[in-house]
C-alpha positions, 0 to 999 in steps of 0.5 A: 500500500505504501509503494502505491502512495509512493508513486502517485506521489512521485507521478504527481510532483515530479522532481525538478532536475536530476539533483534532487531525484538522486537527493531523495534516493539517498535519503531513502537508503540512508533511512533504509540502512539505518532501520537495518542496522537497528533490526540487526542490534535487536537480533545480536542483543536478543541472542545475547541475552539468549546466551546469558539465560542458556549460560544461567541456566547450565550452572544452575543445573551445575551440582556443586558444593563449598566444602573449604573457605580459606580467609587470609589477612585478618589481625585485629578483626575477630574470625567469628564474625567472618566465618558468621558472614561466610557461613551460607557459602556451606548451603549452596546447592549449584555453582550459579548459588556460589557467584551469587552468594560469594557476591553478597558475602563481598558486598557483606564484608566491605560493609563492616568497616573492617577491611580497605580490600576483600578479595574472593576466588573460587577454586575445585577441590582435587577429589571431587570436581563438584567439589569447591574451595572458596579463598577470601584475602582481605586487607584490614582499615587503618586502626586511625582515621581522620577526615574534614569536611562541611555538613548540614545538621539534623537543625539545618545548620551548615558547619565545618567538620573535623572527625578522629577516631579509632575503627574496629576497635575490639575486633567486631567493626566497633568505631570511636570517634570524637567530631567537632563542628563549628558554624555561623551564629556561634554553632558548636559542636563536640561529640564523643561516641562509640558505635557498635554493628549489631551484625545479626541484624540486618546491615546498616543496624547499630548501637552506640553511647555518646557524650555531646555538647552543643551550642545554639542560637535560637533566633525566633526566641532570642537566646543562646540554648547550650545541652549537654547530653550523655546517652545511648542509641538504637538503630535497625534498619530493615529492607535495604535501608527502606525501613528504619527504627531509632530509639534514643534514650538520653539525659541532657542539661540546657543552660538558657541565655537571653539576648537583651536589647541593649539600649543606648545607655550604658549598662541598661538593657530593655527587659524582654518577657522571653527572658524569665525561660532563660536559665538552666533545666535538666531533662530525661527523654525516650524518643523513638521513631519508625520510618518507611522511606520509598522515595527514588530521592531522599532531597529532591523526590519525584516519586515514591511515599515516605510514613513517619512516626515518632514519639517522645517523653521527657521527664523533669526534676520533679518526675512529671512527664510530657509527651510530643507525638509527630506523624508525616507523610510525602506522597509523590506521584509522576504525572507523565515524564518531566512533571510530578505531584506530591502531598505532604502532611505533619502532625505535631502535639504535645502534652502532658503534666508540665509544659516544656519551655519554648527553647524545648519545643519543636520549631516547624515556622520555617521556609522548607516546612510552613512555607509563607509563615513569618515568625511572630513577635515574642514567639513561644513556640507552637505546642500543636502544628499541622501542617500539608503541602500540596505541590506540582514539580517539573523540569526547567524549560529550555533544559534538558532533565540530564544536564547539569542544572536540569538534574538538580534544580526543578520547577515547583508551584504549591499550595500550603496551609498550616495551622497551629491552634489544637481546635483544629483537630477537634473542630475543623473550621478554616479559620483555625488555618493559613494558607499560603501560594507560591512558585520557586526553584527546588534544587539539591546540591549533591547530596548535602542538601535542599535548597528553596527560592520562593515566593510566597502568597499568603491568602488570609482571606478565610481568616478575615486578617493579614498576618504574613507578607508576600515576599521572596523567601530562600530556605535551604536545609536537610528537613524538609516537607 
């Protein structure tokens, strides 16, 4: 049918010369060779692929049993826990069981944080070709270690960073360190603690002790917040990493300055009501959290779901208790390719028999989180916050998604409310809620951390009153909604 059309469209318009007659015959074979040359890359990759299945397939009919792991190279690292590791090699059934397993026993090995280099080979027995050996050579860390660099908290402050320490230090991949970190606004740092894997727990699960000072400056509250904490932690991780489990147990003591408006006569300086928190204040806390974590991208997410739940209770030197309790959620849906939806939400509330002092509470007022809120005078902090986002992302014109700034920086408009008002779970009504519009830039700088370039429109309309302000607002951090 199509070389009927053909040629009643050549009878039709005949070509002009001989030129452009010859030109179009080209063009015809040069499209006729490249659709052949795509015809036989689809054969050779289909034949290919057939020989690594029929391959597959012989050695999983290959017999074939481990029946000797010879490990070389270990000094300050305990055998137990290698043979722990290596012990599944003696359950394989056929050869194709020993590549895969030996893979996981490498990737399992260089995970402990023992070894610089493991080597893995496999090799016959004499007696009985079915028969194999499995040699494994491995260079073991430097006992020492220390490193520089910058990083951004779990309170979004960006600091330099000195580590030292000592890994493996009995033998199990345990790690002593000592960290130091100095940032803007008389940020410090310094933590002592001593980690240990919990090796018959899924990889990455761990424990540790730590002693930790830190310095901060809590500007919405005009003070200067230094805790001293002494603790342990648990970590278990589950699912390559997927599911997370972390439980705190630590006691910690706040020593609270108040910044003073200095007036222009010396030794006087206006009296601030926030100043009758300052002082010091010891505390005991639990604080656990279970995480899900599905997301193609833990700063910068264009699909996947994320469920976060915590809860904390602290004790006072009286014995009383408070409890604060906080879920989220981030849903991201791809739309079609370049452009994604996403929902995200955060509940936070707390309570109990004493209130917690404002430098105590969770401070949700910023720019990745109540996006076009603008912190009120003599701010105390918001014992219950509900917050939702719902955004659209997409790629940036003119770019492609795999270039540079295209990977790394998006497009995004949104819609947030927030509300900090405990009615509003009781009884919904709008004007318990703010609202806030606004369209930016999204971006990631490697995985250090999330930046915002925002404008924002509060919509204060349901209210009856204009608290917030439009205006640009640039956020960057690692915690985000």
């Amino acid at each position: 049918m199509a070389g009927i059309w053909n040629a009643v469209a050549s009878a039709l318009f005949k070509p002009k010369d001989e030129a452009e007659r010859l030109k179009k015959e080209n063009a015809r074979i040069d499209k006729e060779i490249e659709s052949k040359k795509l015809e036989i890359k689809k054969i050779k990759t289909t034949l290919r692929n057939h020989r690594k299945e029929k391959f597959h397939k012989k050695l999983e009919k290959m017999p074939a049993k481990v029946k000797l792991v010879n490990i070389e190279g270990l000094l300050r690292t305990s055998d137990e826990l290698v043979m722990h590791k290596v012990q599944q090699l003696f359950h394989v059934n056929s050869f194709q069981e020993i590549i895969e397993t030996s893979k996981d026993i490498h990737k399992n090995l260089k995970s402990l944080g023992c070894f610089k280099k493991v080597n893995m080979s496999v090799d016959t027995m004499p007696e009985d070709a079915t028969h194999y050996k499995v040699n494994i050579t491995v260079e073991e860390a430097g006992s020492l270690f220390g490193n520089v660099g910058v990083v951004c908290g779990t309170k979004d402050q960006v600091a330099g960073v000195v580590r030292a320490g000592i890994n493996n230090v009995v033998g199990a991949g345990e790690r002593a360190e000592v960290e130091l970190c100095k940032g803007r606004g008389g940020y410090f740092l310094t933590n002592l603690s001593l980690r240990k894997p919990l090796h018959w727990l899924p990889q990455g699960s761990h424990t540790a002790i730590f002693a930790r000072k830190e310095n901060l400056s809590v500007e919405h509250f005009q003070s200067s917040v230094a805790e001293t904490a002494l603790g342990a932690a648990l970590s278990i991780s589950a699912f390559s990493s997927a599911v997370n489990f972390v439980s705190e147990l630590k006691s910690s003591w706040l020593n609270t300055k108040h910044n003073f408006q200095h007036l222009a006569q010396p030794g006087v300086a206006k009296w601030d009501p926030l100043a009758q928190f300052a002082g010091h204040v010891l505390r005991s806390s639990l604080a656990t959290k279970l995480c899900l974590d599905l997301r193609d991208d833990p700063l910068l997410p264009a699909h996947g779901l994320l469920l976060s739940a915590g809860h904390l209770v602290s004790v006072n030197h009286s014995g009383q208790h408070a409890h604060k309790m906080t879920i989220s959620s981030s849903l991201h849906y791809p739309l079609f390719r370049g452009l994604s939806l996403s929902w995200r939400s955060l509940l936070s509330h707390t309570w109990g028999s004493y209130s917690p002092r404002p430098q105590e509470l969770p401070h949700y007022r910023t720019g990745l989180l109540a996006r076009g809120m603008n912190i009120p005078k003599e701010y105390q902090g918001d014992p219950t916050t509900f917050i939702s986002i719902l955004a659209v992302t997409s790629n940036l014109p003119l770019l492609t998604a795999n270039s540079l700034v295209g990977r790394h920086v998006k497009f995004h408009t949104f819609l947030s409310t927030h509300s900090s008002t405990f009615n509003c779970i009781e009884n919904i009504s709008l004007r318990n809620f703010s609202f806030s519009f606004g369209v930016g830039f999204v971006g990631k700088i490697l995985d250090f951390g999330r930046f915002e370039l925002n404008y924002c429109v509060p919509i204060d309309s349901f209210r009856g009153h204009g608290g917030n302000r439009p205006g640009l607002r640039f956020s960057f951090g690692t915690e985000f909604l």
